[in-house]
C-alpha positions as CSV (number, residue, x, y, z in Angstrom):
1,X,-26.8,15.6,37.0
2,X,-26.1,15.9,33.2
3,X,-26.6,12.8,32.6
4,X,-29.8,11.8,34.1
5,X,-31.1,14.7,31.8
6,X,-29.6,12.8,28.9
7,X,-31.1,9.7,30.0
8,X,-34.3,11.4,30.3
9,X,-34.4,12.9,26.5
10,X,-33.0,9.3,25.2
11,X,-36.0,7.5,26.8
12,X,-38.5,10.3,25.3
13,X,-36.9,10.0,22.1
14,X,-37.5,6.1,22.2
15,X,-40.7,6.1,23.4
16,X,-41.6,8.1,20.5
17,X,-39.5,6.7,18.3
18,X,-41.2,3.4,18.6
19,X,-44.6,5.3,18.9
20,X,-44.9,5.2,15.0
21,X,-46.1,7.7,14.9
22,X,-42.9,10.1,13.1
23,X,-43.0,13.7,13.6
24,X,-43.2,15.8,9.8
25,X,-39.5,18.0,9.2
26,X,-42.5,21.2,8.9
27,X,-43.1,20.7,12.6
28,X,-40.7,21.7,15.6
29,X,-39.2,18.7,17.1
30,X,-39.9,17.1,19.9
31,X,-36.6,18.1,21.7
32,X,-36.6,22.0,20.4
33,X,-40.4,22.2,21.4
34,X,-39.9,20.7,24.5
35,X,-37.2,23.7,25.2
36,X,-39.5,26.4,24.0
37,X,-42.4,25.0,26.3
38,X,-40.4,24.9,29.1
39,X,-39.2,28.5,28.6
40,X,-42.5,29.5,27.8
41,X,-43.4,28.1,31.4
42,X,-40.5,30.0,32.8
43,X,-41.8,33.5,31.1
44,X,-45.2,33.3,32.1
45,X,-44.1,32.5,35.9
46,X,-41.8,35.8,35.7
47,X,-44.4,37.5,34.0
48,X,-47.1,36.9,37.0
49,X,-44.8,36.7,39.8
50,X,-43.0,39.9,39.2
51,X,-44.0,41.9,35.7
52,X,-47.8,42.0,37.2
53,X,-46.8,43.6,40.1
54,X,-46.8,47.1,38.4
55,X,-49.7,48.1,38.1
56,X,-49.0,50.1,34.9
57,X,-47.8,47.2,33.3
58,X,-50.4,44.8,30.5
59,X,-50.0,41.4,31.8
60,X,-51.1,39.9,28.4
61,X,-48.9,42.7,26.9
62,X,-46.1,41.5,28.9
63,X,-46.2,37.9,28.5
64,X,-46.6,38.6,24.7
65,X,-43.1,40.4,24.7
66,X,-42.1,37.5,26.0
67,X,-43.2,34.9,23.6
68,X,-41.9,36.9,21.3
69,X,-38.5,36.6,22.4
70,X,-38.3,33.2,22.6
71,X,-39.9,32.9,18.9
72,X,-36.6,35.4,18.0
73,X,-34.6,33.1,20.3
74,X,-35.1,29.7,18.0
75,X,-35.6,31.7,14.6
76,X,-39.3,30.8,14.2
77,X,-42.3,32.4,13.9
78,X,-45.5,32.7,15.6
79,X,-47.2,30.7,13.1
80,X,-44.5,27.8,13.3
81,X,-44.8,27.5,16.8
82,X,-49.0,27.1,16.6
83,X,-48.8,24.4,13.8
84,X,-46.5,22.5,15.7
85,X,-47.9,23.2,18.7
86,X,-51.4,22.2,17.4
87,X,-49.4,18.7,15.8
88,X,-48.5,17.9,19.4
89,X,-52.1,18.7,20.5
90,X,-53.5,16.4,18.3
91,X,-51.0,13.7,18.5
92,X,-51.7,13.0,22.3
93,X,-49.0,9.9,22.8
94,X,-46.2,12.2,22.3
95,X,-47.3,15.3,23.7
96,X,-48.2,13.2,26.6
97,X,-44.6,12.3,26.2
98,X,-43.4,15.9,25.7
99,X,-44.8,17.1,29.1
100,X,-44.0,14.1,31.4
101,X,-40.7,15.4,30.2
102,X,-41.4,19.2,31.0
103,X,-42.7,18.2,34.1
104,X,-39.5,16.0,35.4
105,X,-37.3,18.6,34.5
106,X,-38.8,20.9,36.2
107,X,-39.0,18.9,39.3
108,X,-35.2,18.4,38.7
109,X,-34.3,22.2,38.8
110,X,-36.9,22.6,41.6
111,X,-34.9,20.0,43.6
112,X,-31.2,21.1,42.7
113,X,-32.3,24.6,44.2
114,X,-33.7,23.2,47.2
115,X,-30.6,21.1,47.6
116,X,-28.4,24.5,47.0
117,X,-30.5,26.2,49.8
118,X,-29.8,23.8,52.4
119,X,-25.9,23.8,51.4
């Protein structure tokens, strides 16, 4: 299974290499950004599926922490993240590219556990 998730990053990488379009060294790359969105993803689902449960608990507060974390997690800040963020916004070709990527992968974990359950 490893290696259709290489496969997968090497065709995202040459589709944007060949884009022209070349991503500036003061922007997250695509790879690493691609990581944080998808864990991003992942703490906003744990967040509302089981954080906003308790009633005592901020949801926005919450989700927050966890953004947080993850900035800690790849050494950037808040402010990286949004400028890079906002690059891949406003370069829609590889942010297209970005979260065909996201979305495959996550169709890949979501099959692998549906394969474990029926095992």
């Amino acid at each position: 299974m490893n290696a259709i998730r290489y496969l997968g990053l090497i065709v995202v990488l040459l589709v944007m290499g060949c884009s022209g379009k070349d991503v500036p060294a003061d922007i997250i790359q695509p790879h690493e950004m691609g990581n944080m969105l998808f864990e991003i993803s992942m703490a906003e689902e744990f967040v509302n599926t089981y954080v906003a449960r308790d009633t005592t608990k901020n949801r926005s507060a919450e989700i927050e922490k966890e953004y947080q974390k993850i900035f800690l997690l790849h050494k950037i800040t808040e402010a990286e993240f949004r400028k890079s963020y906002d690059f891949y916004r406003s370069h829609t070709e590889i942010f297209k590219l970005m979260m065909d990527s996201l979305n495959a992968r996550s169709q890949r974990a979501r099959n692998e556990l549906y394969r474990a359950e029926d095992e």
